[in-house]
C-alpha positions as CSV (number, residue, x, y, z in Angstrom):
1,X,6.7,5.0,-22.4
2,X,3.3,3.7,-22.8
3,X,3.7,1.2,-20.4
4,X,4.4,4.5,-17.8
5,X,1.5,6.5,-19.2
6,X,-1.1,3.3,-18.4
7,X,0.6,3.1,-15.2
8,X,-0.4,6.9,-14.4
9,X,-3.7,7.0,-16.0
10,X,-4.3,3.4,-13.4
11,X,-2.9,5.9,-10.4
12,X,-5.1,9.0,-11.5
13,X,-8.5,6.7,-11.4
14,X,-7.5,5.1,-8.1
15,X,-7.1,9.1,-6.7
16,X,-10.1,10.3,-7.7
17,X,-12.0,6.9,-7.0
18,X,-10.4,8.0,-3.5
19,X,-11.1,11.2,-3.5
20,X,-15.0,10.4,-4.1
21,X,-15.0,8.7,-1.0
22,X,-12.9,10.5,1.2
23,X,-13.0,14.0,-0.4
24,X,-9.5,14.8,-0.3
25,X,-6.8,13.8,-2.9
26,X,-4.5,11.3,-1.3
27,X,-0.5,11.6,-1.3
28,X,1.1,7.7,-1.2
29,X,1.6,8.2,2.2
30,X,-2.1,8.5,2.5
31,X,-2.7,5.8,0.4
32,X,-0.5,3.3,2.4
33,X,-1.6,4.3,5.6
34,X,-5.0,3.6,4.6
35,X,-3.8,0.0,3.3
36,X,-2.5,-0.5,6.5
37,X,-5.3,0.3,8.4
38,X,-7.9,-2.2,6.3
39,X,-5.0,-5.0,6.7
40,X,-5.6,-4.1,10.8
41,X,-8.8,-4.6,10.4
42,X,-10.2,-1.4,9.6
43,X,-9.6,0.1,13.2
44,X,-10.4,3.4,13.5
45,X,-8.9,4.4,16.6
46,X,-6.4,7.2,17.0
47,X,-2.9,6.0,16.1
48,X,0.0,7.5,17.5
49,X,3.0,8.5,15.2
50,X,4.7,5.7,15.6
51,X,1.6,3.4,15.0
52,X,1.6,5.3,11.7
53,X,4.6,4.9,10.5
54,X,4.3,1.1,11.6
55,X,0.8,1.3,9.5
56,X,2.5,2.1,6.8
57,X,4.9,-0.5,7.2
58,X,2.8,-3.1,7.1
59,X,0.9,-1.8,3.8
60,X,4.3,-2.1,2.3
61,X,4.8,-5.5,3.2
62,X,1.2,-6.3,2.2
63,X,1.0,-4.7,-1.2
64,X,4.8,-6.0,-1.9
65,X,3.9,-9.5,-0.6
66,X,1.9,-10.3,-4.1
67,X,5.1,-9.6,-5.6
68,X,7.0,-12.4,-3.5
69,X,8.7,-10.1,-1.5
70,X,7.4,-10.5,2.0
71,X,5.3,-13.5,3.2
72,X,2.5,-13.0,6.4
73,X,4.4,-14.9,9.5
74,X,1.3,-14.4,11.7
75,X,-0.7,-11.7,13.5
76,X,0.3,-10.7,17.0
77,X,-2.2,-11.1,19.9
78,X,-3.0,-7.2,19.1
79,X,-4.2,-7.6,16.0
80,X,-1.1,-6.3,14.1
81,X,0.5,-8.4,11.1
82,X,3.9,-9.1,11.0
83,X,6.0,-10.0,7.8
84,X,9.0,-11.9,6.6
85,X,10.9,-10.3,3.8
86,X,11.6,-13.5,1.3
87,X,13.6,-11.5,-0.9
88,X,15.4,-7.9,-1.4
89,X,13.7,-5.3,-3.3
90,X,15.6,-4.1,-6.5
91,X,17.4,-1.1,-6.3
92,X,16.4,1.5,-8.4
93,X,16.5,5.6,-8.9
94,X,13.8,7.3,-6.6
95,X,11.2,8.0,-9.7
96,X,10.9,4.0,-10.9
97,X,10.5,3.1,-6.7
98,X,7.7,5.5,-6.7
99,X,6.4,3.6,-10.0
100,X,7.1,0.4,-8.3
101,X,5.3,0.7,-5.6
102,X,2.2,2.6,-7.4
103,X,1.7,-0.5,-9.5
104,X,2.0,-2.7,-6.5
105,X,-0.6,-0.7,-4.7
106,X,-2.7,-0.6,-7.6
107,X,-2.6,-4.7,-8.0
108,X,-3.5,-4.8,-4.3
109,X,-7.2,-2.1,-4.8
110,X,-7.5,-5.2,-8.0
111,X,-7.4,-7.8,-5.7
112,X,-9.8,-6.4,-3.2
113,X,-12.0,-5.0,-5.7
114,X,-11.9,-1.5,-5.3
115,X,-10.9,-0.7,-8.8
């Protein structure tokens, strides 16, 4: 349990270091799509839906690539990262993917020192 509670006191300081810059609490959504716009190179054009949802994509594969799970194959000539998934993500209930992913995303602010 503690283990969980470090995990959400790590998530709350990462929203609120957010939210000072940005000043609006961020969902995960919001979180990834950010992710995936710093790993395109901090474009800020407007993005249609599907560029979003491709976005978010690639902040999956980006955040879940420190865990071994994808590896970078290259960048296309429009700037946009493509992945390989090296092996399957573990199945587990909705609330511990959720937890997953958080502590994923929070290794990958570490490693570009925003936290």
């Amino acid at each position: 349990m503690q283990i969980q509670d470090d995990l959400q006191a790590r998530w709350w300081k990462l929203e609120e270091k957010l939210m000072e810059r940005f000043t609006k609490k961020p969902d995960m959504e919001a979180i990834l799509f950010l992710i995936g716009i710093q790993e395109l190179g901090g474009d800020s054009r407007k993005f249609t839906k599907e560029q979003k949802q491709d976005l978010m994509h690639v902040a999956v594969c980006t955040v879940l690539s420190s865990g071994g799970y994808y590896e970078l194959e290259g960048v296309d000539r429009d700037g946009w990262p493509h992945y390989k998934q090296l092996k399957e993500i573990p199945s587990m209930p909705l609330y511990q993917q959720e937890n997953f992913m958080k502590d994923f995303i929070l290794l990958y602010f570490q490693n570009n020192q925003f936290l």
